[in-house]
C-alpha positions as CSV (number, residue, x, y, z in Angstrom):
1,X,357.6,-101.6,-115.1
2,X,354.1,-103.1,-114.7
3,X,353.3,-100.8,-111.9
4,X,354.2,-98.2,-114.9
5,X,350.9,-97.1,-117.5
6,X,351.9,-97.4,-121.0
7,X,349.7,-95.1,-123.6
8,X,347.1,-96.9,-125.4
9,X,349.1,-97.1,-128.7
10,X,351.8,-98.9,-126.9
11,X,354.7,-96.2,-127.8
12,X,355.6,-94.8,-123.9
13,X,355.8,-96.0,-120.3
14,X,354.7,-93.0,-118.2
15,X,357.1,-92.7,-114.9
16,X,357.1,-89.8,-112.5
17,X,354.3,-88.1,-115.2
18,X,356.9,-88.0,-117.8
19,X,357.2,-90.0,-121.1
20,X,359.5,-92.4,-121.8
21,X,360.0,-94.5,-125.2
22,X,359.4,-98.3,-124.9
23,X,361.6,-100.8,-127.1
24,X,360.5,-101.8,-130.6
25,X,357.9,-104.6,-130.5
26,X,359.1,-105.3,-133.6
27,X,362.5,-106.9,-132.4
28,X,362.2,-110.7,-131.6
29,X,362.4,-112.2,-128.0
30,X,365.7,-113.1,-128.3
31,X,367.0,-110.0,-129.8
32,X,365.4,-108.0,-127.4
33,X,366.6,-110.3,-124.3
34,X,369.9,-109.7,-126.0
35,X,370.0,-106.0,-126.0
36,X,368.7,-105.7,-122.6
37,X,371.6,-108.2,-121.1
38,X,373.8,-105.6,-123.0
39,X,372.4,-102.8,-121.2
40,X,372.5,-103.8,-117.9
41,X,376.3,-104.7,-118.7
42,X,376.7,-101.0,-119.8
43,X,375.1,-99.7,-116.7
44,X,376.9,-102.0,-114.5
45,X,380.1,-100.3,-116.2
46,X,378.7,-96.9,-115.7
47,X,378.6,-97.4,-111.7
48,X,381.9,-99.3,-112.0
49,X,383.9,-96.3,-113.6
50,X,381.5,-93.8,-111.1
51,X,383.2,-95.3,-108.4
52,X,386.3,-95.9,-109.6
53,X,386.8,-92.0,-111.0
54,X,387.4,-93.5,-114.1
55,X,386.4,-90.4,-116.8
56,X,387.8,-92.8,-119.8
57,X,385.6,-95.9,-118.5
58,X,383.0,-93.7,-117.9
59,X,383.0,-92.1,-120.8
60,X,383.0,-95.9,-122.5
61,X,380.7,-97.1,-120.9
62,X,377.8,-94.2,-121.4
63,X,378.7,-95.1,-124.8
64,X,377.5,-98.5,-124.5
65,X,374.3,-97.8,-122.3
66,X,373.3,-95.1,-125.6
67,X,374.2,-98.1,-128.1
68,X,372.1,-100.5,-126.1
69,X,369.1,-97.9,-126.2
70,X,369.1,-96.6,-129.4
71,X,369.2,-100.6,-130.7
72,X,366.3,-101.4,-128.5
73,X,364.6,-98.4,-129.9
74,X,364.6,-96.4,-126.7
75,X,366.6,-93.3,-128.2
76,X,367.5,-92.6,-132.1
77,X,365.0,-92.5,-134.4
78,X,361.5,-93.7,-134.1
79,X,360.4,-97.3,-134.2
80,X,357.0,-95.7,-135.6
81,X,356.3,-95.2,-139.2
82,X,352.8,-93.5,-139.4
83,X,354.8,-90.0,-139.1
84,X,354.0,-89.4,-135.5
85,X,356.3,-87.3,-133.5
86,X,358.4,-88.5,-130.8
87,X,357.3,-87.5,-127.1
88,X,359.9,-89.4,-125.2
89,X,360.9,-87.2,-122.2
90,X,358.1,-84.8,-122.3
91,X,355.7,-84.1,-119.4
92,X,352.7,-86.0,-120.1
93,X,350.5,-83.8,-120.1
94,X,352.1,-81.8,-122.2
95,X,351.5,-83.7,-125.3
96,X,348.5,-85.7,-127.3
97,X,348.2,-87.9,-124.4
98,X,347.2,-85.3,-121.6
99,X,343.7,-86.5,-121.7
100,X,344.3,-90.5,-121.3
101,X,346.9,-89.4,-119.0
102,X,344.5,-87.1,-116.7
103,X,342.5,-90.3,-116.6
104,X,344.6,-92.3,-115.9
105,X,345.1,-90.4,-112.6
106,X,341.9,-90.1,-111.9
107,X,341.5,-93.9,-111.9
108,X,344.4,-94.2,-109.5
109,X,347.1,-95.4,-111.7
């Protein structure tokens, strides 16, 4: 994720020129490490049932991927409380940040 830029108030990661929604800051190291570990469990599960044609596994364990994100802050409500919208998933430069963005490109990032 380091090759990734992340907006200047710390909110997104910006991959493929689209916005994505980084995990609270707020949640402690361990916490976090926590909810990560549980999210790579839940997409390990996700390929698991994929292959196995599962649909009730699958089904399960998409489930746990979405309860892993919205803990670390990824989807659900916003970790933010000045009011700010929520961009995740837009095109960058389709929001507030278009002009960091665009700069960001023209710097080579």
């Amino acid at each position: 994720m380091a090759d990734h830029p992340v907006t200047p108030d710390g909110r997104y990661l910006v991959v493929r020129e689209r916005l994505w929604r980084r995990a609270n800051p707020a949640l402690g190291t361990g916490e976090s490490e926590r909810l990560v570990q549980s999210l790579m469990t839940a997409r390990r599960a996700v390929a698991a049932a994929k292959m196995s044609g599962d649909a009730l596994a699958l089904r399960k364990a998409r489930a746990g991927v979405d309860a892993s994100k919205r803990a670390l802050g990824e989807r659900g409500p916003v970790w933010w409380t000045d009011g700010a919208p929520d961009y995740n998933r837009h095109m960058a430069r389709n929001t507030p940040y278009a002009d960091w963005f665009a700069a960001q490109s023209r710097e080579g990032r």
